[in-house]
ZADRENKE-167117 format. One line per field, with one value per atom (N, C-alpha, C): x, y, z; atom name; residue in three letters. Coordinates in Angstrom, 1 decimal, always signed. Example, Ala and Ser with C-alpha at 12.3 -4.5 7.8 and 13.67 -1.06 7.14 Angstrom:
u = (+13.2:+12.3:+13.2:+12.8:+13.7:+12.9)
v = (-5.7:-4.5:-3.3:-2.2:-1.1:+0.0)
w = (+7.8:+7.8:+7.8:+7.1:+7.1:+7.9)
atomo = (N:CA:C:N:CA:C)
residuo = (ALA:ALA:ALA:SER:SER:SER)
% end
This chain:
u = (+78.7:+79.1:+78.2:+77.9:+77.4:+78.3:+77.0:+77.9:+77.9:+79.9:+79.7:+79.9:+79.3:+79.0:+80.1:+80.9:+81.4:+80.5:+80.7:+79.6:+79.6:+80.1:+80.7:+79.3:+78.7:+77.4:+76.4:+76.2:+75.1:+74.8:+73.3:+73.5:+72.8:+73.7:+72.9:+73.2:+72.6:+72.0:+72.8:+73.8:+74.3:+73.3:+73.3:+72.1:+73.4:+74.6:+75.2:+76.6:+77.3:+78.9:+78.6:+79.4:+78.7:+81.1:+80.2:+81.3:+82.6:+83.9:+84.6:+85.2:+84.5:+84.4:+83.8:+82.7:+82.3:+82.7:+83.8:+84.7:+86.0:+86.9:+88.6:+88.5:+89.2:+89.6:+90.2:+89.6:+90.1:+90.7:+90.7:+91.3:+90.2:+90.2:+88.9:+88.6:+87.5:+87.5:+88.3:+89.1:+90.0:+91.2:+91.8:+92.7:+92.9:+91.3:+91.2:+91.1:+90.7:+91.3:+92.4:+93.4:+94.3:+95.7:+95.7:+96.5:+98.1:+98.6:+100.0:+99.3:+98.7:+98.0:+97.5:+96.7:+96.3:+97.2:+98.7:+99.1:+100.2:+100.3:+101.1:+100.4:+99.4:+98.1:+98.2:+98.4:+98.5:+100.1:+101.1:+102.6:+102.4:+101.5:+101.5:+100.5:+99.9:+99.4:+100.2:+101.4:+102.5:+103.1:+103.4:+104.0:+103.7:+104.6:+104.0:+103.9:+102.7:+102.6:+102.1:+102.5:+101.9:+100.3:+99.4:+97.9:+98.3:+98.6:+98.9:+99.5:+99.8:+100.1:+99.1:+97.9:+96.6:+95.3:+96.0:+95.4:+95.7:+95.1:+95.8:+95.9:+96.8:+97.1:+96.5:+96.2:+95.8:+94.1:+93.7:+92.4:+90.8:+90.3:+89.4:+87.9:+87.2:+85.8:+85.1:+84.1:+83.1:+81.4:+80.8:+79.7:+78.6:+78.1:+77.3:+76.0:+75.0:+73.6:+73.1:+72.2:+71.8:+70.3:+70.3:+68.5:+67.9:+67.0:+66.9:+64.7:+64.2:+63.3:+63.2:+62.6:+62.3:+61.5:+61.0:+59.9:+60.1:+59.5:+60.0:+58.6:+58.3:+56.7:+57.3:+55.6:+55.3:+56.1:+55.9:+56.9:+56.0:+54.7:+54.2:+54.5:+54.5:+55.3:+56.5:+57.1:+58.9:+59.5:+60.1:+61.8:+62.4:+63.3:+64.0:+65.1:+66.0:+67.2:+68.1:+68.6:+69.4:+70.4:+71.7:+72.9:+74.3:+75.3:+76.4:+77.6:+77.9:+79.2:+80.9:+81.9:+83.0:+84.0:+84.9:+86.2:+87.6:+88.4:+89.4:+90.3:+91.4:+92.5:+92.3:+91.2:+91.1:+90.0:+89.2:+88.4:+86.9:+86.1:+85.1:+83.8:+83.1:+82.5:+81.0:+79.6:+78.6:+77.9:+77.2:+76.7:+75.1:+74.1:+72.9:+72.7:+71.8:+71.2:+69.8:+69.0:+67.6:+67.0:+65.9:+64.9:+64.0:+62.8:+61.4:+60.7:+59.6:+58.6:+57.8:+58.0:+57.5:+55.5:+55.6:+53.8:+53.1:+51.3:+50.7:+51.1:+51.4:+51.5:+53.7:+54.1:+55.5:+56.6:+56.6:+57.4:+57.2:+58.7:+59.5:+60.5:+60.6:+61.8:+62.6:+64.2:+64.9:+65.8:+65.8:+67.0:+68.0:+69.3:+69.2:+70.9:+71.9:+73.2:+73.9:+75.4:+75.5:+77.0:+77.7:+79.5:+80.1:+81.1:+81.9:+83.5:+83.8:+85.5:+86.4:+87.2:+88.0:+89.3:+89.3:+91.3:+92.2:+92.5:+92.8:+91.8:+91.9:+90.8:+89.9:+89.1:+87.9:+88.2:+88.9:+89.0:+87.3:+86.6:+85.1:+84.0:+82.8:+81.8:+80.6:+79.5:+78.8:+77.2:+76.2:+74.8:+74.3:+73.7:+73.6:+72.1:+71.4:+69.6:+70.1:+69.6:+69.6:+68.0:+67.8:+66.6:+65.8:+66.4:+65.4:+65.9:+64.6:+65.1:+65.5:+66.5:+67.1:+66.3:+66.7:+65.9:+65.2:+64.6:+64.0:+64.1:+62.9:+63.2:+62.8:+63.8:+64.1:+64.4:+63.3:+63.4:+63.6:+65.0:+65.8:+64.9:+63.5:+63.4:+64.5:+65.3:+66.0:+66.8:+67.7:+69.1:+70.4:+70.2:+71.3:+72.2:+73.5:+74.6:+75.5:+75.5:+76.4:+77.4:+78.5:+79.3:+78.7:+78.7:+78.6:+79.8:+80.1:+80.9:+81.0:+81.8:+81.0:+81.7:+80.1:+80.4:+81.1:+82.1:+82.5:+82.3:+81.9:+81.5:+82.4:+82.7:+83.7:+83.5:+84.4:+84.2:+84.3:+85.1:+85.3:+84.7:+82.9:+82.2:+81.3:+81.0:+80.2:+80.4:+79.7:+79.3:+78.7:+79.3:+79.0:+77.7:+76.7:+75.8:+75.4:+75.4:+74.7:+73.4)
v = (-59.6:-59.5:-58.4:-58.5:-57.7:-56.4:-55.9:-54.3:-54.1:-54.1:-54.0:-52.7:-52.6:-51.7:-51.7:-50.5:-50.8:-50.7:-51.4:-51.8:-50.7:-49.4:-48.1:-47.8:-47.8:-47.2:-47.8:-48.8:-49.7:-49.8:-50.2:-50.2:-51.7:-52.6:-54.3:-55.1:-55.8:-56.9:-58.3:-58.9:-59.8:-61.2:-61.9:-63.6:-64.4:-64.9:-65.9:-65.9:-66.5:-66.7:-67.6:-67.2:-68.6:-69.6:-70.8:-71.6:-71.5:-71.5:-71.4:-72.2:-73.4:-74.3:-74.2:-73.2:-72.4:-71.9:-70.9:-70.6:-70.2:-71.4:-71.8:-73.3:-73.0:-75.0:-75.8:-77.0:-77.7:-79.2:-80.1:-81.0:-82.2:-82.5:-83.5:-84.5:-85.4:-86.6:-87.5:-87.9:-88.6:-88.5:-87.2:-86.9:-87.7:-87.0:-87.8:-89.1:-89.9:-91.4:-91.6:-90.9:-91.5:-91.4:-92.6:-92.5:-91.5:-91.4:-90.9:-89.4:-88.8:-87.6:-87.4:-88.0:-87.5:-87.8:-88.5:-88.3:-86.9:-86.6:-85.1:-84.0:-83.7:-83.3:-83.2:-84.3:-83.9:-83.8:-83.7:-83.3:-81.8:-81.7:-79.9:-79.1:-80.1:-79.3:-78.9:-80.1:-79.4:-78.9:-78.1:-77.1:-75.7:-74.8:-73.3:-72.7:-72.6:-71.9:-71.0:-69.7:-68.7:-68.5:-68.0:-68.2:-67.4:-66.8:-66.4:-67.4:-68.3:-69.4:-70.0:-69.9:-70.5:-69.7:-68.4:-67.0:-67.0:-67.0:-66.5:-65.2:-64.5:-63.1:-62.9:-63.3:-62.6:-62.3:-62.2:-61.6:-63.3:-63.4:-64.5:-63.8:-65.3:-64.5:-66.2:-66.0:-66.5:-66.3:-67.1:-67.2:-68.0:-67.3:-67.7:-67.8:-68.8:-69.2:-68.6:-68.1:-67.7:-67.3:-68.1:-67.8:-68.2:-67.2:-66.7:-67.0:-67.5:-67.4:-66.7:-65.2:-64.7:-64.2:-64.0:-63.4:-61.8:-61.1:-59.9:-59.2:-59.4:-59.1:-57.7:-56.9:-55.4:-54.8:-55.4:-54.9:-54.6:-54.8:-54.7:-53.5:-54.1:-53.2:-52.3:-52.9:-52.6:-53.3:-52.7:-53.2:-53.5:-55.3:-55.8:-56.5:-56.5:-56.9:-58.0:-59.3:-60.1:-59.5:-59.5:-58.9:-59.8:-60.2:-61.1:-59.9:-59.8:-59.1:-59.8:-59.6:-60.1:-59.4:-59.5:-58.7:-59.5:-58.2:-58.8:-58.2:-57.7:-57.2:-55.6:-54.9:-53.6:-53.6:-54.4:-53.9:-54.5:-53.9:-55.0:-53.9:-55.4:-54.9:-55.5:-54.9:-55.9:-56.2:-57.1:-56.9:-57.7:-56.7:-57.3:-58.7:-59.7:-60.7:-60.3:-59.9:-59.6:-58.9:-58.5:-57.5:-57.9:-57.4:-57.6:-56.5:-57.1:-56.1:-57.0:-56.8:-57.7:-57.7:-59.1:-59.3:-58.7:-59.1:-58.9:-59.6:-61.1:-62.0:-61.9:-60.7:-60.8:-61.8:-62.4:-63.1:-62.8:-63.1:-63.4:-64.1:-64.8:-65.3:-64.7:-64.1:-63.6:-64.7:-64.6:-65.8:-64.7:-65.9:-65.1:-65.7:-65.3:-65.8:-64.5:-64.8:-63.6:-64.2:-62.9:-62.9:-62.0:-62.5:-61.5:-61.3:-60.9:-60.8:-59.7:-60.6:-59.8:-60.2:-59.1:-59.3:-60.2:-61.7:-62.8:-63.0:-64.2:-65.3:-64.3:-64.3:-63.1:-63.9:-62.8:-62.9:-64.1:-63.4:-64.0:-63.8:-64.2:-64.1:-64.2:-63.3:-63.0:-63.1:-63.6:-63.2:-62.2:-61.4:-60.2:-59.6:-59.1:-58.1:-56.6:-56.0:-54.7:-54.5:-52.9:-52.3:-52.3:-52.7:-52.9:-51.8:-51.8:-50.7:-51.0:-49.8:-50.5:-50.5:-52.2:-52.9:-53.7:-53.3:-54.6:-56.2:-56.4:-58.2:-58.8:-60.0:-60.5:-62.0:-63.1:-64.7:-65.1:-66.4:-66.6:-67.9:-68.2:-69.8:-70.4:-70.1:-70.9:-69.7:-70.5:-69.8:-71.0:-70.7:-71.2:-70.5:-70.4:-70.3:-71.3:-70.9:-72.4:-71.8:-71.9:-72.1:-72.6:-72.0:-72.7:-72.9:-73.8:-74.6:-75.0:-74.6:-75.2:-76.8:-77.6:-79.0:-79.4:-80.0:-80.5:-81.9:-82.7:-83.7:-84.9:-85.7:-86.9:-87.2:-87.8:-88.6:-90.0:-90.1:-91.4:-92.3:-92.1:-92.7:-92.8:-92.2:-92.3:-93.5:-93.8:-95.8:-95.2:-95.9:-95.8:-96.5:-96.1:-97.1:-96.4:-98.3:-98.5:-98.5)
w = (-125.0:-123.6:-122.9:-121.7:-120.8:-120.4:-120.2:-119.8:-118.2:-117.9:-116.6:-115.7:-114.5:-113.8:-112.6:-112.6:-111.2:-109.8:-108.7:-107.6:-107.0:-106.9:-106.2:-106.5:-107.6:-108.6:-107.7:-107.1:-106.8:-105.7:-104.7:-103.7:-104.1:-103.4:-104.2:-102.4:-102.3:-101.1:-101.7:-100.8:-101.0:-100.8:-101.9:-101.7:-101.3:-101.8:-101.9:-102.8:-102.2:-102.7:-104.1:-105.4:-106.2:-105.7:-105.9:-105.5:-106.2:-106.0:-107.0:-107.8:-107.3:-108.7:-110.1:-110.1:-110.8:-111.6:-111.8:-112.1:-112.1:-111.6:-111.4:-112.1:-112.9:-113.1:-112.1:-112.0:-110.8:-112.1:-110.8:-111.6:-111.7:-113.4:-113.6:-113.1:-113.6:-112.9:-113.3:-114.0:-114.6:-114.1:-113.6:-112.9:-111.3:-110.6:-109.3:-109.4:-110.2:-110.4:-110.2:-110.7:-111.0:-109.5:-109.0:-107.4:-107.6:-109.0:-108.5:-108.5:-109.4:-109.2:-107.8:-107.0:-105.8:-104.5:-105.1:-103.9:-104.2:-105.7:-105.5:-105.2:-105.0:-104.5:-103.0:-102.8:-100.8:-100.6:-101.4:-101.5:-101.7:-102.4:-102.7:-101.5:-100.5:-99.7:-98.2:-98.5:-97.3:-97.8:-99.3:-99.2:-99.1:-98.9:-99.1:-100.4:-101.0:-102.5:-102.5:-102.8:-103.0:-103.9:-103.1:-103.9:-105.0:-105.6:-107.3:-108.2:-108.0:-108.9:-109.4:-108.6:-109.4:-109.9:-110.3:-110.7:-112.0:-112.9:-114.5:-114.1:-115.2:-115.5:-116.3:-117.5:-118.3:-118.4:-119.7:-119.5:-119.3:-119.0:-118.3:-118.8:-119.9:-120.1:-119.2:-118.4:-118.0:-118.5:-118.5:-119.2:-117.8:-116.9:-116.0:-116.4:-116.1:-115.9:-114.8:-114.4:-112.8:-113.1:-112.1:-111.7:-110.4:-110.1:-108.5:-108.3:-107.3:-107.6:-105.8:-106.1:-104.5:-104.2:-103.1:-102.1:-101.5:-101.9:-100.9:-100.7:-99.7:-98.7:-98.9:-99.2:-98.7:-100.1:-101.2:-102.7:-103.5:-103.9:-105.1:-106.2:-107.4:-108.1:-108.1:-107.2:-107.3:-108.1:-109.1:-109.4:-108.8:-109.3:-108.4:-109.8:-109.3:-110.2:-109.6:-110.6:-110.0:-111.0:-109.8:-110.5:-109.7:-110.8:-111.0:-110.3:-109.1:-108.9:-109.4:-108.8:-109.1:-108.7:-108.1:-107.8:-108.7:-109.5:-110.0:-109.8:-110.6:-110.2:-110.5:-111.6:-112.1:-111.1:-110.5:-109.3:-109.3:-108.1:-108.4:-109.4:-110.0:-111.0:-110.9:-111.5:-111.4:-113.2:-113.3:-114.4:-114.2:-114.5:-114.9:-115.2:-114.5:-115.2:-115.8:-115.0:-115.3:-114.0:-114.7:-113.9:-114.1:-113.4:-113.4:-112.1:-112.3:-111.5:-110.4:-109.4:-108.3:-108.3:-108.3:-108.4:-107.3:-107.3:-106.2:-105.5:-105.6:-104.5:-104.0:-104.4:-103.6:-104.4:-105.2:-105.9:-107.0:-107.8:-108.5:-109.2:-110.8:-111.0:-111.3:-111.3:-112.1:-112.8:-113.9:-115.4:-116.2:-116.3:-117.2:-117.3:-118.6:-119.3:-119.3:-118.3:-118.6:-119.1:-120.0:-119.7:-119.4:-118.3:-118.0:-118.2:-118.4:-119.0:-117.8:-117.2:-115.9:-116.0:-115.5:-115.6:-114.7:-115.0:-114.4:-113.6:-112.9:-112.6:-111.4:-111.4:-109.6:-108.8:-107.7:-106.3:-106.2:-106.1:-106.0:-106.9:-107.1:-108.0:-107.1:-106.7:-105.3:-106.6:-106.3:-107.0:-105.7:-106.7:-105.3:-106.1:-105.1:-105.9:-105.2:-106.7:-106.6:-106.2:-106.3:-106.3:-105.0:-104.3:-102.5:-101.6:-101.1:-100.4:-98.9:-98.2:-97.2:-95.9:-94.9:-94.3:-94.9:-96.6:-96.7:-96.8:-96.4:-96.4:-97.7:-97.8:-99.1:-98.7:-99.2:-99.0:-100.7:-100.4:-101.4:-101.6:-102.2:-102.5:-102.8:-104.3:-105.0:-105.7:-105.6:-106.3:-106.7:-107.9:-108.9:-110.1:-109.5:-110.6:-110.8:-112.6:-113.2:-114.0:-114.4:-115.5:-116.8:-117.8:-119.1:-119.8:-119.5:-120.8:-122.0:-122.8:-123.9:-124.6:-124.8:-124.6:-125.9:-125.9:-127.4:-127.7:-128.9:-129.4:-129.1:-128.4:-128.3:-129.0:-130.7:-131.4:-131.4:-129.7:-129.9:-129.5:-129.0:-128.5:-129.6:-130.5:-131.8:-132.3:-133.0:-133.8:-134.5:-135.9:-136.9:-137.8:-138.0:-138.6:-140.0:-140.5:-142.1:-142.2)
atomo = (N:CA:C:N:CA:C:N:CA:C:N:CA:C:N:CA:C:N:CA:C:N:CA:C:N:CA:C:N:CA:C:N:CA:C:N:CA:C:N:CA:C:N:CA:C:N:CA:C:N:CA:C:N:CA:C:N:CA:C:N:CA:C:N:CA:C:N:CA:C:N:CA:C:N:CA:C:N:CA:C:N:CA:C:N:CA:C:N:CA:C:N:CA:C:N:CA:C:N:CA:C:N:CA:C:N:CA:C:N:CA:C:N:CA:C:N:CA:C:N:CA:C:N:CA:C:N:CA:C:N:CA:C:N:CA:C:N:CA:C:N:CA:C:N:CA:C:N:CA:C:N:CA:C:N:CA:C:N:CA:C:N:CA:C:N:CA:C:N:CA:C:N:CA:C:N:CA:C:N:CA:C:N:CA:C:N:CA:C:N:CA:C:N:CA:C:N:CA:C:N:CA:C:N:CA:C:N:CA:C:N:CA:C:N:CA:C:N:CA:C:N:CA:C:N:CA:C:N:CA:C:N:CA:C:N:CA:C:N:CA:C:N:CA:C:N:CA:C:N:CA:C:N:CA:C:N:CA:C:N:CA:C:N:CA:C:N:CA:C:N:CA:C:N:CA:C:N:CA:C:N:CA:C:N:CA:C:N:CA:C:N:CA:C:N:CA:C:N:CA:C:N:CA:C:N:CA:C:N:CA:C:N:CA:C:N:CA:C:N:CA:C:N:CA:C:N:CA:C:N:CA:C:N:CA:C:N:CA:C:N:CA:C:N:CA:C:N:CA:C:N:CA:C:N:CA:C:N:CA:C:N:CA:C:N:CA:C:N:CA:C:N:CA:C:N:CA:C:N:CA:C:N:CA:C:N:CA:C:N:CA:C:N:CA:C:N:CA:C:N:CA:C:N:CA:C:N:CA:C:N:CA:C:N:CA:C:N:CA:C:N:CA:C:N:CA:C:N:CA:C:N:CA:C:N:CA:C:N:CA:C:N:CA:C:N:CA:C:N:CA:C:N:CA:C:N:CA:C:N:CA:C:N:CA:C:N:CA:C:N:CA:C:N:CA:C:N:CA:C:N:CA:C:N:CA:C:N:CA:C:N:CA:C:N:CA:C:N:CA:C:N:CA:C:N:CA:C:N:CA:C:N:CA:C:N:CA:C:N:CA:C:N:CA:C:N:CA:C:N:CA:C:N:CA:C:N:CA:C:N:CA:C:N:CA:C:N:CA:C:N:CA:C:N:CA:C:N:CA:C:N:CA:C:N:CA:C)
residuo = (UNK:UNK:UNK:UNK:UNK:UNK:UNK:UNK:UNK:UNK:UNK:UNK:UNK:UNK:UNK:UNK:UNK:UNK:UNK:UNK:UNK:UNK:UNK:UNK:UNK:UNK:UNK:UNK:UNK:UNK:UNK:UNK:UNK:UNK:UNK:UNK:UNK:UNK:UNK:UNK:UNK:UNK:UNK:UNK:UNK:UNK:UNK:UNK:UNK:UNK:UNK:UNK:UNK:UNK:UNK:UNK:UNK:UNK:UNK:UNK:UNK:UNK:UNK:UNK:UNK:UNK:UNK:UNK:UNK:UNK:UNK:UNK:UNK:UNK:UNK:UNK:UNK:UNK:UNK:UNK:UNK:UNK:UNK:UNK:UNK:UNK:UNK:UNK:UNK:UNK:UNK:UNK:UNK:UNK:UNK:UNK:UNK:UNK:UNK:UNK:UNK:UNK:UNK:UNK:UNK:UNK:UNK:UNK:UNK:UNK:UNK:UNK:UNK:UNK:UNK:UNK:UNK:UNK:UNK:UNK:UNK:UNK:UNK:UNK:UNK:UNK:UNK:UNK:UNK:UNK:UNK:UNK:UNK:UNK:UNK:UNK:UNK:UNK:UNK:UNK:UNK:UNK:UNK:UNK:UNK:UNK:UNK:UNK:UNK:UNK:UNK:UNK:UNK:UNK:UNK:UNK:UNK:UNK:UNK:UNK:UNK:UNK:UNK:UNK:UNK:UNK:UNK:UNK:UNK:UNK:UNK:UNK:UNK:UNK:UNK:UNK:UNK:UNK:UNK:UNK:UNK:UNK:UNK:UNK:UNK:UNK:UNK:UNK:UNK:UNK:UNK:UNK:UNK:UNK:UNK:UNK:UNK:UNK:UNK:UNK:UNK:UNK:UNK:UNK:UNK:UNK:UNK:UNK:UNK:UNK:UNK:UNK:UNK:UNK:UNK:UNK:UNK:UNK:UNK:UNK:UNK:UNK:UNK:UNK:UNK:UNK:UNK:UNK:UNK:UNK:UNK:UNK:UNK:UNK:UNK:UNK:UNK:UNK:UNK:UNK:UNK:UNK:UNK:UNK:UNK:UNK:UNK:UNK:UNK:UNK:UNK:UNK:UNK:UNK:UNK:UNK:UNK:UNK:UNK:UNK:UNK:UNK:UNK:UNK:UNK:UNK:UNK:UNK:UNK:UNK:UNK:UNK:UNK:UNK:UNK:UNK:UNK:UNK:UNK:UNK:UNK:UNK:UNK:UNK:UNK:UNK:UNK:UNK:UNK:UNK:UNK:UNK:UNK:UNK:UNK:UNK:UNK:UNK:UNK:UNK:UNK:UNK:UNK:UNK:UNK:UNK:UNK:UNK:UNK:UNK:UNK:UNK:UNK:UNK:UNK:UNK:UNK:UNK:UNK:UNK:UNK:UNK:UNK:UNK:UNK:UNK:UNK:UNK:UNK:UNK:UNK:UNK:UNK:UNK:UNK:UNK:UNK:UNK:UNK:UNK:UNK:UNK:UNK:UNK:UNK:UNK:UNK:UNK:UNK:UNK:UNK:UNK:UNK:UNK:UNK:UNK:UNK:UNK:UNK:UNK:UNK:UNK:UNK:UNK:UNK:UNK:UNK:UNK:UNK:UNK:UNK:UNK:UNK:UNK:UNK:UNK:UNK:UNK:UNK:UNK:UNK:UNK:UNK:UNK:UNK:UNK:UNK:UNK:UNK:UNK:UNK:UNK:UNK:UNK:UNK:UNK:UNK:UNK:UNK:UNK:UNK:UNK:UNK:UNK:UNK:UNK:UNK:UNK:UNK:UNK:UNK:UNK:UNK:UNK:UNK:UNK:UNK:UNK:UNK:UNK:UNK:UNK:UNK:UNK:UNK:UNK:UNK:UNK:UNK:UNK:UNK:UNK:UNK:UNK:UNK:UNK:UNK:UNK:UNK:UNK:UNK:UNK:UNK:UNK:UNK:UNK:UNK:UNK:UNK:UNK:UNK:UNK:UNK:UNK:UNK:UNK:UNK:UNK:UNK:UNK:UNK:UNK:UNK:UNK:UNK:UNK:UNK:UNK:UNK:UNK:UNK:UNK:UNK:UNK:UNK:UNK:UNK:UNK:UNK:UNK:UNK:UNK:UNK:UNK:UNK:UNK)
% end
């Protein structure tokens, strides 16, 4: 696991919200097929439910993918960091994806797997760059974060051959 930093420590530049499909379980595709399922679904959206009911309490590890490919004019040889924030219930926290050293020509990829373990499900999960200094400018080519899940084997699609 990654070592996390509370954000108080940091002065980090917000890129993007990661979705929270990302990481909240939603309901599969098997589920949305199925008509008596999505009509309790729009039964549950006229009622009043308190947003804590779809919060775990207990402890929640996540396992994100993230990779950022950027531009920041007027940088050569700066340190730049892509870094995974989060807010939970003990507070908000960041944790390193990767670093690098900005080229002659101003770009960058940053990659990288991270996990993070918070206490019940994060308010939010934000990909954010450290290391810039303030006013500077920062172009986001490409930015991706994923959940990794881990895949398990259907047996029941396997065929057996002699």
């Amino acid at each position: 696991m990654n070592e996390k930093i509370p954000v108080k420590f940091l002065k980090l530049k917000a890129l993007a919200d990661v979705p929270r499909a990302e990481y909240m379980d939603g309901p599969s595709p098997k589920e949305l097929r199925d008509s008596k399922k999505r009509t309790s679904f729009f039964s549950r959206l006229r009622k009043d439910v308190p947003a804590e009911s779809e919060v775990t309490a207990g402890p929640v590890t996540l396992t994100l993918n993230a990779a950022a490919w950027m531009r920041v004019p007027d940088s050569a040889s700066q340190v730049v960091s892509l870094v995974i924030c989060y807010k939970d219930r003990s507070g908000e926290f960041a944790v390193v994806v990767d670093e690098a050293e900005i080229s002659e020509n101003y770009s960058l990829m940053l990659s990288g797997c991270v996990t993070i373990q918070s206490q019940g499900t994060p308010e939010y999960v934000r990909a954010c760059c450290a290391g810039l200094n303030e006013g500077q400018l920062t172009f986001v080519d490409e930015l991706h974060v994923k959940s990794t899940k881990p895949v398990s084997a259907d047996t029941s699609d396997i065929r057996k051959t002699a």
